[in-house]
C-alpha positions in Angstrom: 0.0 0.0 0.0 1.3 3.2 -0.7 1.9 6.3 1.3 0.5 9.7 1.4 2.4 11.5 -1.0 2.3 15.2 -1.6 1.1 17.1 -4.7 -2.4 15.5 -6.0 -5.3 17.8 -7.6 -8.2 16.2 -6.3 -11.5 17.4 -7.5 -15.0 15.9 -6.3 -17.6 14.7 -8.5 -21.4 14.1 -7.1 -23.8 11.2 -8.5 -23.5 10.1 -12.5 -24.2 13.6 -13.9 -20.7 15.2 -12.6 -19.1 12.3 -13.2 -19.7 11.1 -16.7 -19.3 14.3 -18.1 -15.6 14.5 -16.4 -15.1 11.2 -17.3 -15.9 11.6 -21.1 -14.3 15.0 -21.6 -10.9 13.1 -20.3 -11.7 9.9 -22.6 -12.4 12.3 -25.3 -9.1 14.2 -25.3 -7.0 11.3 -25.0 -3.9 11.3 -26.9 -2.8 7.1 -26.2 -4.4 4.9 -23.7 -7.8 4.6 -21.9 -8.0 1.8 -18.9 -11.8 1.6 -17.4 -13.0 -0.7 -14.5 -16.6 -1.0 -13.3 -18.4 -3.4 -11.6 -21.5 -2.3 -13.7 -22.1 -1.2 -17.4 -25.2 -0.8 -18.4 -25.9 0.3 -21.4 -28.4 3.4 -20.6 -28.4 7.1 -21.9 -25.3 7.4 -19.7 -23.8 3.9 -20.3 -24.1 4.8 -24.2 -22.2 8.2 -23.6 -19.3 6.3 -21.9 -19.5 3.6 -24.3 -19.2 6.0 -27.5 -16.7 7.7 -26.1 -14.2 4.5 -25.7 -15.3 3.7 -29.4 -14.0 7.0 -30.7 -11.1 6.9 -28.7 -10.3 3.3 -29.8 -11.2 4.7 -34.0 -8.6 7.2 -33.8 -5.9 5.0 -32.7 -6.1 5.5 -29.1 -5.8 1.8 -26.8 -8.5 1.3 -25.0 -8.4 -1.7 -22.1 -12.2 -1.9 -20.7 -13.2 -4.6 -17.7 -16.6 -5.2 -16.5 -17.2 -8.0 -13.7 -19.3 -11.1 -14.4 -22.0 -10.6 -12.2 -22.7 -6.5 -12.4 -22.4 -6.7 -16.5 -22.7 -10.7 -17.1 -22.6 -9.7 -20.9 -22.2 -7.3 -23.4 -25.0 -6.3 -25.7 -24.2 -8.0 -28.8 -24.7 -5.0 -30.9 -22.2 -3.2 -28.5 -19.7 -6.8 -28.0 -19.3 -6.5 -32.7 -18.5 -2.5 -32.5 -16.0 -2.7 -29.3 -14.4 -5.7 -31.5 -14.7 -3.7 -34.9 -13.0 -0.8 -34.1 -10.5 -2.5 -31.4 -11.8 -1.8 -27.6 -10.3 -4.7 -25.8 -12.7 -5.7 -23.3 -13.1 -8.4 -20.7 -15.9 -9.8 -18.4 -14.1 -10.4 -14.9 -15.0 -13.7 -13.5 -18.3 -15.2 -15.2 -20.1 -17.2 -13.3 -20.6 -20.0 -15.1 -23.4 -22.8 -15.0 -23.2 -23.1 -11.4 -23.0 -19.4 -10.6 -22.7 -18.0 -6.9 -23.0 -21.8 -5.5 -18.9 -21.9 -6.1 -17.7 -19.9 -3.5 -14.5 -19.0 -5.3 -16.8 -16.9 -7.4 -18.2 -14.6 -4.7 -15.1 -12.7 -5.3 -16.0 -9.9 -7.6 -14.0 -7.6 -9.3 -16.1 -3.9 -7.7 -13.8 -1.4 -8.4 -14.6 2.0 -10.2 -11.5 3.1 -11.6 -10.2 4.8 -15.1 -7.0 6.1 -15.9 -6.9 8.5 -19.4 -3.0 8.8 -20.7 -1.2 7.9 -17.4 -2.8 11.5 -16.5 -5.7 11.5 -14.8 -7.6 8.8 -12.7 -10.7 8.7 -11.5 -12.4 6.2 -8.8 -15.1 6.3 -6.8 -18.4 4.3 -6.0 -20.0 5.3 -9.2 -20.8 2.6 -11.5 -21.6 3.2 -15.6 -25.2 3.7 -14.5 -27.3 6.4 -15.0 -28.4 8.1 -11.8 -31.8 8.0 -12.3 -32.0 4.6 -13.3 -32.4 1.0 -10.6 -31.1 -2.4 -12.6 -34.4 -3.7 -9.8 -36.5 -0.9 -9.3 -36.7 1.3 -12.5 -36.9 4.8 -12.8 -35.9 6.9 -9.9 -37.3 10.2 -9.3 -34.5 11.6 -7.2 -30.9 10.7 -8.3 -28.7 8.1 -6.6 -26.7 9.5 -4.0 -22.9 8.2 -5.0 -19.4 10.1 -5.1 -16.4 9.5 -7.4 -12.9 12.2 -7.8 -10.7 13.1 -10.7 -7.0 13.0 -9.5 -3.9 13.9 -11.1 -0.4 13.7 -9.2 1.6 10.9 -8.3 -1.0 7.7 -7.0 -1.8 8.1 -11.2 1.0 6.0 -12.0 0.0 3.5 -9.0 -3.7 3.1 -10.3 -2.4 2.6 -14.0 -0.1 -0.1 -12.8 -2.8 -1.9 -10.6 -5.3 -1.9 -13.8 -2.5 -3.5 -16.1 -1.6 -6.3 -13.6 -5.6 -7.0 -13.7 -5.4 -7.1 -17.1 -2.8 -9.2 -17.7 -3.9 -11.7 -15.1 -7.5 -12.1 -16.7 -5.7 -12.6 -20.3 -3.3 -14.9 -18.6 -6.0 -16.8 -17.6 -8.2 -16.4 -21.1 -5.6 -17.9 -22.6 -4.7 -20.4 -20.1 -8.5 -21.7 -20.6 -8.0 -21.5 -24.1 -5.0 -23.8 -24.3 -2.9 -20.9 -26.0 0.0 -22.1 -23.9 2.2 -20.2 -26.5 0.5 -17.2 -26.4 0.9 -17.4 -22.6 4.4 -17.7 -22.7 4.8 -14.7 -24.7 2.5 -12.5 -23.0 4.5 -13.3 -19.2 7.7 -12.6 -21.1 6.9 -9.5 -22.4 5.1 -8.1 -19.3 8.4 -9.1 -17.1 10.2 -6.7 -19.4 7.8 -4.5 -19.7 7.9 -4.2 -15.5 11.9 -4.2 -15.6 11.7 -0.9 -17.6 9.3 0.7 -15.9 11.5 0.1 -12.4 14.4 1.4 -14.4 12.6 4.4 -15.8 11.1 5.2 -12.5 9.7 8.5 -13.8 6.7 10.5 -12.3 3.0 10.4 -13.7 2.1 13.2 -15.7 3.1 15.3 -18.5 6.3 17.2 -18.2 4.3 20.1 -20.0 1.4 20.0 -18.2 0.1 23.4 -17.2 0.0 24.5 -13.2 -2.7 24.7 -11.5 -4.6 27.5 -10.4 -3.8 28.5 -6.8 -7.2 28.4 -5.8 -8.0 24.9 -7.0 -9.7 22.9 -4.3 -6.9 20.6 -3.2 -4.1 21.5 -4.8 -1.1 20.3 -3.4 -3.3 17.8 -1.4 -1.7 14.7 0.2 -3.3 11.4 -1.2 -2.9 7.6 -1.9 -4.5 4.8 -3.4 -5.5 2.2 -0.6 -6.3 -1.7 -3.1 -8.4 -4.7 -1.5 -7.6 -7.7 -2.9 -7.1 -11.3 -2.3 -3.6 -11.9 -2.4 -1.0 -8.7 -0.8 -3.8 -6.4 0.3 -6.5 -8.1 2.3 -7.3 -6.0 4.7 -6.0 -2.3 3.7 -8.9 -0.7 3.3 -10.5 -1.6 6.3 -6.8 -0.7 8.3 -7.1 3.1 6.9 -10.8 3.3 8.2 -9.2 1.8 11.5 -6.6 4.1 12.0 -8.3 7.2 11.1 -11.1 6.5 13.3 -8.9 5.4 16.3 -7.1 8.8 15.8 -10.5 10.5 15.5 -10.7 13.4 18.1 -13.3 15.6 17.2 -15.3 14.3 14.6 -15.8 10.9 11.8 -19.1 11.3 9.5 -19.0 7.9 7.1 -21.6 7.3 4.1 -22.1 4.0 3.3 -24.4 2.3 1.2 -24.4 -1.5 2.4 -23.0 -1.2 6.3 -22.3 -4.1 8.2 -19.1 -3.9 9.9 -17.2 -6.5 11.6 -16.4 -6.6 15.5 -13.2 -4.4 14.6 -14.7 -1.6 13.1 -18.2 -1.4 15.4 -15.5 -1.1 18.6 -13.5 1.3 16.9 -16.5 3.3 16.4 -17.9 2.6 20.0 -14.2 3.7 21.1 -14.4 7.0 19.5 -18.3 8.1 20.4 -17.7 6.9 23.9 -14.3 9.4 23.7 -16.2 12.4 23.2 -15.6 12.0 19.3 -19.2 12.9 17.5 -19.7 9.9 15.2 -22.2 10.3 12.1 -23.2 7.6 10.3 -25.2 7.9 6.8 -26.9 5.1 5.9 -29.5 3.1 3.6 -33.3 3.9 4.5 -34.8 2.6 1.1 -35.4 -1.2 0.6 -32.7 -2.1 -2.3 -31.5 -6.1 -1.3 -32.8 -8.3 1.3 -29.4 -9.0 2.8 -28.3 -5.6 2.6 -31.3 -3.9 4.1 -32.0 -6.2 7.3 -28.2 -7.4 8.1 -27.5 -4.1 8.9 -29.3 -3.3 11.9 -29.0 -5.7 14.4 -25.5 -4.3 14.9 -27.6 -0.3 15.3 -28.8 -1.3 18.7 -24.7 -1.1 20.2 -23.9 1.9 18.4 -26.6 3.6 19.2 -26.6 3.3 22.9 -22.6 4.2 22.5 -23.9 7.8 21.0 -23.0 7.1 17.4 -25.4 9.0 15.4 -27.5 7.2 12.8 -29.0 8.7 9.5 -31.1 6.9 7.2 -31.1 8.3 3.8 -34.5 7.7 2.1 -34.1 10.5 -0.6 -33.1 8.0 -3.2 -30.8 5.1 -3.1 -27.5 5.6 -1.3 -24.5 4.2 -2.8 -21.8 6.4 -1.3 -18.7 5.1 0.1 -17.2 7.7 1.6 -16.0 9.2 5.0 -14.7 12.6 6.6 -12.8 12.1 10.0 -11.7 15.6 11.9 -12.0 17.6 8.9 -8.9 16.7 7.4 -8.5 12.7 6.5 -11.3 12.3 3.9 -11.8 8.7 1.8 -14.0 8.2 -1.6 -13.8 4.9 -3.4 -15.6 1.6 -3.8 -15.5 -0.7 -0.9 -18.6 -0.9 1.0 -17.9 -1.8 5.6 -19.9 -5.1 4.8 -18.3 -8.7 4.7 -18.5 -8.8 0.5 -16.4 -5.9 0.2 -14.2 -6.3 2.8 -13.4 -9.8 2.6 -14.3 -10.9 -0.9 -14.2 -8.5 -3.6 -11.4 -6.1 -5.3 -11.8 -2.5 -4.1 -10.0 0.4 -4.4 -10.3 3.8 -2.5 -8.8 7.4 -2.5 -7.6 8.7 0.4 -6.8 12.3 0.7 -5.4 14.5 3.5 -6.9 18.1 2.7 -8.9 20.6 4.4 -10.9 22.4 1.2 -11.4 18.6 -0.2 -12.7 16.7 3.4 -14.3 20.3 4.1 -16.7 20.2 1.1 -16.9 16.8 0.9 -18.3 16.7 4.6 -20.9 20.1 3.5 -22.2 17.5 0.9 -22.8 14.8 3.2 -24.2 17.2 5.7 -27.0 18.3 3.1 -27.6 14.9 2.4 -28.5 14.5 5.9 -30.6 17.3 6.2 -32.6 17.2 3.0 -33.3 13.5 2.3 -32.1 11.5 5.9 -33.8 11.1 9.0 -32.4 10.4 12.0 -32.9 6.9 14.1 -34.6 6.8 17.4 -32.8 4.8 19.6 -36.0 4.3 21.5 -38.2 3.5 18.5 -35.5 1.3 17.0 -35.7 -0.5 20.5 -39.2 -0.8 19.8 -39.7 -1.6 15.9 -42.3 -4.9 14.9 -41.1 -7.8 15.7 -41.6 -8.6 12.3 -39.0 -6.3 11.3 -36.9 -7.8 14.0 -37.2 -11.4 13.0 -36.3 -10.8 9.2 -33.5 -8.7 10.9 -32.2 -11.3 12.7 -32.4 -14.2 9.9 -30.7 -11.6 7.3 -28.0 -11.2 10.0 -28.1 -15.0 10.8 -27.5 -16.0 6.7 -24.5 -13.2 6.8 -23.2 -15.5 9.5 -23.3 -18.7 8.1 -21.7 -17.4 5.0 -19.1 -16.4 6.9 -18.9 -20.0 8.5 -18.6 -21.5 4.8 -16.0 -19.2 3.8 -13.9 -19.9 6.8 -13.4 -16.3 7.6 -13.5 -14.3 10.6 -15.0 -11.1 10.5 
């Protein structure tokens, strides 16, 4: 995992609108290579932007690497699957699940990460799937957009995200053509990304155009301290849930977290029973609206212990809320992909920004704050006490499921 490094220009984008329209402007005026990851892609008003602007990237020569995961895109329309191929946009479905689907548990790990990279430049990531905002995969239109969060970067961690999308890459072709029998092709593919990472060592030289223009001085976050904090199955199990850890530990005023499918393991809820119970104020923005069985009732038999602690609990009933972010004392700030719930922090591959800035955790925090205001409502610890038992029950057997999954995975949590 790498460190905070100085001298990122981090920008915030709100819900699909913002961020579609940053993200094609950057695919649009790329000069030589376009890397996008998304859990989903779905092929909407706002899919199809995205999607013609990788095509006309890829037609004027421009390389375009595009990965979608098995189970948020299972496949390509095949109107869409003949032009990507056409007009040469490689792309790959992560993972498919095959004729026995989720009953393998090897295939619960799901590739959820919302990243791009345009030129070695600019990166984005966030929690912002290729999905227009006022559109459900289960529900239909929405008359209030999703609530979701994604930033445009440039500085440094650029060169660390690029790098982390082509060792995807090359592991899903590795393994295309390993299925395939194209033993050969495998061969040459290992040998030429082992030089390719020898020269890159050697070169060693900083993302970013040595002619790129400065920025403004009153750019929000420039100069900003960042780094890109990876969840995977092999060297970075548990990063992502070690920075929430540590920032909240340090916590001494404040920690407001938005997250869309919450149900944290016994490190995290103590962590956040620690800090309340230290004077800390401890916001929590959550899911109000029914999206997922699992998701909706898992999540609050663990509201009783944090609400007696003094945590502060927000359900946001506005729209659906898909944010996965956090602010802690006004300074640490995170956006990314990775849910506090056992599929993202055990299972999946997540990545998330983190960013040590005033003016960025400062408006990030305003946004969260009007979120709260405008479209949450706060939960009685009393009435929650006091809620059906029906509720209570399917609570309790959503919770229970959680746990034998976890028994079956052979994972503590």
């Amino acid at each position: 995992m790498s460190t905070l490094r100085e001298g990122h220009h981090v920008e915030l984008l709100q819900g699909g609108q913002a961020y579609f329209a940053s993200l094609v402007d950057a695919i649009d005026r790329s000069l030589h290579e376009v890397r996008l990851e998304t859990y989903i892609f779905h092929f909407d008003a706002s899919g199809t932007r995205v999607a013609e602007a990788l095509d006309r990237a890829a037609v004027r020569g421009v390389s375009v690497f595009l990965a979608m995961d098995g189970v948020g895109t299972p496949e390509l329309p095949p109107q869409w699957a003949v032009r990507f191929d056409l007009h040469g946009v490689s792309w790959h479905i992560f993972l498919p699940l095959g004729r026995l689907g989720m009953f393998i548990p090897s295939r619960w790990r799901r590739l959820h990460r919302k990243l791009c990279v345009v030129d070695g430049d600019i990166a984005f990531c966030g929690g912002i799937n290729v999905l227009d905002d006022f559109v459900d995969p289960n529900h239909g239109a929405l008359t209030e957009p999703r609530l979701d969060f994604a930033l445009r970067v440039t500085g440094p961690l650029v060169r660390e995200v690029r790098e982390t999308m082509a060792q995807l890459w090359w592991r899903m072709q590795l393994a295309s053509d390993v299925n395939a029998r194209e033993f050969p092709a495998v061969w040459r593919e290992l040998q030429a990304s082992l030089r390719k990472a020898l020269a890159n060592r050697q070169a060693a030289v900083p993302a970013g155009p040595a002619h790129a223009p400065p920025l403004p001085s009153s750019a929000p976050g420039r100069g900003a301290r960042a780094r890109l904090v990876l969840r995977d199955n092999l060297r970075n199990r548990r990063k992502i849930e070690h920075a929430y850890l540590d920032a909240i530990e340090s916590a001494r005023r404040e920690v407001v977290v938005a997250n869309a499918y919450f149900l944290p393991g016994a490190s995290l809820r103590r962590s956040l029973v620690r800090a309340a119970r230290r004077g800390v104020r401890v916001r929590l923005l959550l899911q109000g609206r029914y999206e997922y069985f699992m998701q909706y009732h898992a999540a609050r038999p663990v509201y009783g212990a944090l609400l007696a602690a003094g945590v502060e609990i927000h359900e946001y009933s506005a729209s659906f809320l898909h944010a996965k972010v956090a602010v802690v004392d006004m300074r640490w700030a995170t956006v990314g992909s990775s849910n506090l719930d056992p599929l993202s922090l055990l299972l999946a591959r997540e990545a998330n920004v983190v960013v040590d800035d005033e003016t960025f955790a400062r408006e990030l925090l305003a946004r969260l704050e009007l979120a709260m205001t405008t479209g949450g409502e706060p939960v009685n610890a009393q009435a929650f006490a006091n809620r059906p038992w029906r509720q209570r029950l399917l609570d309790r057997v959503a919770y229970g499921l959680v746990r034998v999954g976890l028994f079956l995975m052979g994972r503590q949590y």
